[in-house]
Biotite code that builds the C-alpha atoms (Angstrom):
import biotite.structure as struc

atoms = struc.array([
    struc.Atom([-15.028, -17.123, 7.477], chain_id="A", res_id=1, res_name="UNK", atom_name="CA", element="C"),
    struc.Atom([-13.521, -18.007, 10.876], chain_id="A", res_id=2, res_name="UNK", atom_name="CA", element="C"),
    struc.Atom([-10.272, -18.460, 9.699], chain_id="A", res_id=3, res_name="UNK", atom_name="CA", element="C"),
    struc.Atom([-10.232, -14.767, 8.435], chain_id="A", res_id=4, res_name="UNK", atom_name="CA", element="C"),
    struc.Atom([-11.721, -13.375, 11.897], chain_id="A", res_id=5, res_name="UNK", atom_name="CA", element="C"),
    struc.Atom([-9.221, -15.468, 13.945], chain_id="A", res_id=6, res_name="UNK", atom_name="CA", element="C"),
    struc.Atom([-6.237, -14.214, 12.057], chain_id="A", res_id=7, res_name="UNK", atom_name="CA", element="C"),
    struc.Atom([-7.418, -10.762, 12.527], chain_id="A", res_id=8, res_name="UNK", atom_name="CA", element="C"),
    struc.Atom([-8.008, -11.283, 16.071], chain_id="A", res_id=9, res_name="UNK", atom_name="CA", element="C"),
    struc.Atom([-4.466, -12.296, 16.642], chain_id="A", res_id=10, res_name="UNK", atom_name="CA", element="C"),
    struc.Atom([-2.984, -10.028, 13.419], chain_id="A", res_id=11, res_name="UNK", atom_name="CA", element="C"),
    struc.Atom([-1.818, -12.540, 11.431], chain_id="A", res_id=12, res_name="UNK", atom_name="CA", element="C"),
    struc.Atom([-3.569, -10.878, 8.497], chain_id="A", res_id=13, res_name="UNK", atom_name="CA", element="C"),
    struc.Atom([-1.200, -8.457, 6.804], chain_id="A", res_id=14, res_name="UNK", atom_name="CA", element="C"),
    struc.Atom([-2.889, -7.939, 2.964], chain_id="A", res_id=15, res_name="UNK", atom_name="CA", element="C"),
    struc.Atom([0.287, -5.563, 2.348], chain_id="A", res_id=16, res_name="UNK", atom_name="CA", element="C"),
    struc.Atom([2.340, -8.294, 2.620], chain_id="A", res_id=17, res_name="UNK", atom_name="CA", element="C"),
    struc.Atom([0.528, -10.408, 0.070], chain_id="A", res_id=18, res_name="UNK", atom_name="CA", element="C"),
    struc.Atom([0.834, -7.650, -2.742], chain_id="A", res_id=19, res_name="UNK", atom_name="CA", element="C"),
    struc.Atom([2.070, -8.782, -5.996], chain_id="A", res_id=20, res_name="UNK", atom_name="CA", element="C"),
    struc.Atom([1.373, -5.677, -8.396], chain_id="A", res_id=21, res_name="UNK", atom_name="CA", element="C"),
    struc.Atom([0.354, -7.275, -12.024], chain_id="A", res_id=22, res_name="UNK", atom_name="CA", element="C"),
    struc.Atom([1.712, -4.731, -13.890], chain_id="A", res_id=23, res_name="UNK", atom_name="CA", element="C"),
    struc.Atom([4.853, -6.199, -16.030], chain_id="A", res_id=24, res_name="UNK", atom_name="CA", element="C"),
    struc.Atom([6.409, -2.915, -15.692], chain_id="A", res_id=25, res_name="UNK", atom_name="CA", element="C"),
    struc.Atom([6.362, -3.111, -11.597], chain_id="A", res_id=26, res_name="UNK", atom_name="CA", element="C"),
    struc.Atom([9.579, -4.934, -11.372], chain_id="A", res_id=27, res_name="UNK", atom_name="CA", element="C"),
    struc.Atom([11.380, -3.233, -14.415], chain_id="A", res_id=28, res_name="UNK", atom_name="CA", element="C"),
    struc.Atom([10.705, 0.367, -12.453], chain_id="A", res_id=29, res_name="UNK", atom_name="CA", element="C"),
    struc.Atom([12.205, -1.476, -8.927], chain_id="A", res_id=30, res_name="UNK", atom_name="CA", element="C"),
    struc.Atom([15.629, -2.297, -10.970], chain_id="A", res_id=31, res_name="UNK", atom_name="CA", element="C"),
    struc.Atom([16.095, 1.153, -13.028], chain_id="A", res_id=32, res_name="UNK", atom_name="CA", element="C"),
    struc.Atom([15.554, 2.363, -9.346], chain_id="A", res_id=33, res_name="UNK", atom_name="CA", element="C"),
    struc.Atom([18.468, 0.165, -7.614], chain_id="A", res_id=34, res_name="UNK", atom_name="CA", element="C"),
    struc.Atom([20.204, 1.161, -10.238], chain_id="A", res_id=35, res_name="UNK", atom_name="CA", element="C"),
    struc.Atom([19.908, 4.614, -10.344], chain_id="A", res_id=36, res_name="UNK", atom_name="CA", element="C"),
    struc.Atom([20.789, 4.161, -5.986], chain_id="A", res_id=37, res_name="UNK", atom_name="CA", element="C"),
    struc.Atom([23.627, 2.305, -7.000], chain_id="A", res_id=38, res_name="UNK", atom_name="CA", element="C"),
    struc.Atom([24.906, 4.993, -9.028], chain_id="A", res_id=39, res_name="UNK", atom_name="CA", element="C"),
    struc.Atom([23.748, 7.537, -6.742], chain_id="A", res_id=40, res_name="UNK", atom_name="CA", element="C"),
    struc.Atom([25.508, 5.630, -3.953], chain_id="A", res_id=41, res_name="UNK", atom_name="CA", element="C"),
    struc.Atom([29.166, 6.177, -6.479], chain_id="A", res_id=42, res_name="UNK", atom_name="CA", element="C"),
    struc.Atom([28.268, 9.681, -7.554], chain_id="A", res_id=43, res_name="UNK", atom_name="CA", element="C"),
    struc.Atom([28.090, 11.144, -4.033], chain_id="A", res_id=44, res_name="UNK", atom_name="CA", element="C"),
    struc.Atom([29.887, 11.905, -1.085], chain_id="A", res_id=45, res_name="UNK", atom_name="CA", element="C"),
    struc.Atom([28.628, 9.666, 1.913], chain_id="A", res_id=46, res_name="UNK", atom_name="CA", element="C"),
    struc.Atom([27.010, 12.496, 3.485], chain_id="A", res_id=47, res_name="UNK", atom_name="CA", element="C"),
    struc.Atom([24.958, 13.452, 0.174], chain_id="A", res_id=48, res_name="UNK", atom_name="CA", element="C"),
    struc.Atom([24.058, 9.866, -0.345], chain_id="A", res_id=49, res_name="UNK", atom_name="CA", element="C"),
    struc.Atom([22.727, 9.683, 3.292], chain_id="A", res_id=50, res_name="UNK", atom_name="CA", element="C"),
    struc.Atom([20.565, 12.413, 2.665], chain_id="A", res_id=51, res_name="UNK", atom_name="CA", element="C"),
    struc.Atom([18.952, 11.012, -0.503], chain_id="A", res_id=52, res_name="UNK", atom_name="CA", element="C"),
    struc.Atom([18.417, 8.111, 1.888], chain_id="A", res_id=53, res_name="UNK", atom_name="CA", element="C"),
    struc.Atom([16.439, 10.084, 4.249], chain_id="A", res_id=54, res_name="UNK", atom_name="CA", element="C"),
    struc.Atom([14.537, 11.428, 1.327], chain_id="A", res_id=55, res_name="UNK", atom_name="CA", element="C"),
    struc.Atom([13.377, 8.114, -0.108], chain_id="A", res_id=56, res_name="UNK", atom_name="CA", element="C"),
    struc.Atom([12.486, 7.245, 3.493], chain_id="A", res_id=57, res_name="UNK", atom_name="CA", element="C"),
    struc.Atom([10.175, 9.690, 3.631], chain_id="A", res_id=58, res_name="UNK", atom_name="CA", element="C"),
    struc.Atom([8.885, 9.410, 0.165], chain_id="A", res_id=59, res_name="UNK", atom_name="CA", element="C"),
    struc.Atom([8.619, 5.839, 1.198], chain_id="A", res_id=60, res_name="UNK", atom_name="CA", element="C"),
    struc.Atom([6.751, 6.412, 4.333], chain_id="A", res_id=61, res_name="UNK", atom_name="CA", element="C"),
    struc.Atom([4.491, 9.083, 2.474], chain_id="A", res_id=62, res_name="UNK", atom_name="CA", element="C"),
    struc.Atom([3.618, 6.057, 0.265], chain_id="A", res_id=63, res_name="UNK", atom_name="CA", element="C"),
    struc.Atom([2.864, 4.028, 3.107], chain_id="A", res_id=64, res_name="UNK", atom_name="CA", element="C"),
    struc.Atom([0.135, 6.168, 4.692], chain_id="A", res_id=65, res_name="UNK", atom_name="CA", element="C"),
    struc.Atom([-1.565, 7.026, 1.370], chain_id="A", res_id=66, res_name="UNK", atom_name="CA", element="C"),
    struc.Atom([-1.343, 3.375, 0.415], chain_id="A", res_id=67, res_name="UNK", atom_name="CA", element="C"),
    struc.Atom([-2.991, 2.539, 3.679], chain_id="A", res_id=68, res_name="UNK", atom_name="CA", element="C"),
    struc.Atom([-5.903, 5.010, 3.416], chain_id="A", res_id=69, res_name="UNK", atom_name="CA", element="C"),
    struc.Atom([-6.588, 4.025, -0.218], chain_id="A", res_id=70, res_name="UNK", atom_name="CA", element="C"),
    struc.Atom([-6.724, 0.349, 1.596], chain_id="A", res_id=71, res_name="UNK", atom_name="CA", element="C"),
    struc.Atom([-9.103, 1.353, 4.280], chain_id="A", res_id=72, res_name="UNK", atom_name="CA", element="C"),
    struc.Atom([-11.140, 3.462, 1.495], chain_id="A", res_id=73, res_name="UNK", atom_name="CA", element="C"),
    struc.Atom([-11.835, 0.430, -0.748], chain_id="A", res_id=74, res_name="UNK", atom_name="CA", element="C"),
    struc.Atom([-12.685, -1.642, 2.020], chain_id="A", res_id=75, res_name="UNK", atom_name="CA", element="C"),
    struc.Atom([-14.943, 0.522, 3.207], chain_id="A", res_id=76, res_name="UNK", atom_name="CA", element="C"),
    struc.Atom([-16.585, 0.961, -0.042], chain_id="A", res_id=77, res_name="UNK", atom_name="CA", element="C"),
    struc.Atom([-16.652, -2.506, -0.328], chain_id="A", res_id=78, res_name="UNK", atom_name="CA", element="C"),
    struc.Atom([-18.504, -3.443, 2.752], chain_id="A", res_id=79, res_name="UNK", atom_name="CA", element="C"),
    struc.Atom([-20.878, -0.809, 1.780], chain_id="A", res_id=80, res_name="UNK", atom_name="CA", element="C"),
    struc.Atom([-21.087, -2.505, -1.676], chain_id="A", res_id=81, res_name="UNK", atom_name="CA", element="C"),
    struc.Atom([-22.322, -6.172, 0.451], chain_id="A", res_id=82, res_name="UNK", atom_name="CA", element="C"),
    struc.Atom([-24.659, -4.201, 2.650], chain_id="A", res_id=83, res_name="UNK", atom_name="CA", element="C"),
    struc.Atom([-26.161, -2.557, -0.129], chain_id="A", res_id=84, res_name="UNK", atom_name="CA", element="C"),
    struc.Atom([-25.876, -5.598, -2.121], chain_id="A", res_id=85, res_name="UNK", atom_name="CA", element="C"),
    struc.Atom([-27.224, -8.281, 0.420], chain_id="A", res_id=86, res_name="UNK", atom_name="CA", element="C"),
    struc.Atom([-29.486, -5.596, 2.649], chain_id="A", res_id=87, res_name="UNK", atom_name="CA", element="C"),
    struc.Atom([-31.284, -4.381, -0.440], chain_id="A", res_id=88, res_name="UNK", atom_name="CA", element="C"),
    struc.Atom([-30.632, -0.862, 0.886], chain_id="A", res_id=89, res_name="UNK", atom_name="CA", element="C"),
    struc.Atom([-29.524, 2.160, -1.008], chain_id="A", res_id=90, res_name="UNK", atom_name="CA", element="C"),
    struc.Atom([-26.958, 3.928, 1.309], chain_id="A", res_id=91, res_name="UNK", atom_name="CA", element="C"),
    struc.Atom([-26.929, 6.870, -0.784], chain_id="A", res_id=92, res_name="UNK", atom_name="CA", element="C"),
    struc.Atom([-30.246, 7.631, -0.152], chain_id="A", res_id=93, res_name="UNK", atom_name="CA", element="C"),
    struc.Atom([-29.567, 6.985, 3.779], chain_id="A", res_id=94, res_name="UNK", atom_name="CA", element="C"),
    struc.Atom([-26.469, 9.703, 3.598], chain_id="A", res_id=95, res_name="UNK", atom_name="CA", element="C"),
    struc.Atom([-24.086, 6.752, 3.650], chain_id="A", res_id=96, res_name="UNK", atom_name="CA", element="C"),
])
């Protein structure tokens, strides 16, 4: 368990980094994507295509936040799991 405290003491942990989606389909979806970019990228004019870019960027960093909050939500949920699990208590009861 110290390893896991140290590396989030000095924020070596990075769990987003480490995510390997199971689904078969995950990497299928990522190359009809590239490839609709790539066609994208011959279809427009530079200045269209730049502005699809800054739409996926902020698709992508919509992603990012709501990815991060579902993160934070199942952790929490989690540690309330243990306590409940290894305290005995019942949290709902105790208006969580």
């Amino acid at each position: 368990m110290g390893i896991i405290l140290e590396n989030l003491f000095y924020g070596n942990l990075r769990p987003n980094e480490c995510i390997r989606p199971a689904n078969s389909e995950y990497l299928n979806l990522n190359r009809k994507i590239s490839s609709l970019m790539d066609s994208y990228h011959k279809k427009l004019s530079p200045e269209e295509y730049d502005e699809l870019e800054k739409l996926i960027d902020l698709l992508g960093q919509s992603t990012s936040m709501y990815s991060a909050a579902s993160f934070t939500e199942g952790f929490q949920l989690g540690a309330k799991m243990m306590i409940e699990v290894f305290g005995g208590t019942d949290l709902k009861r105790e208006g969580q």
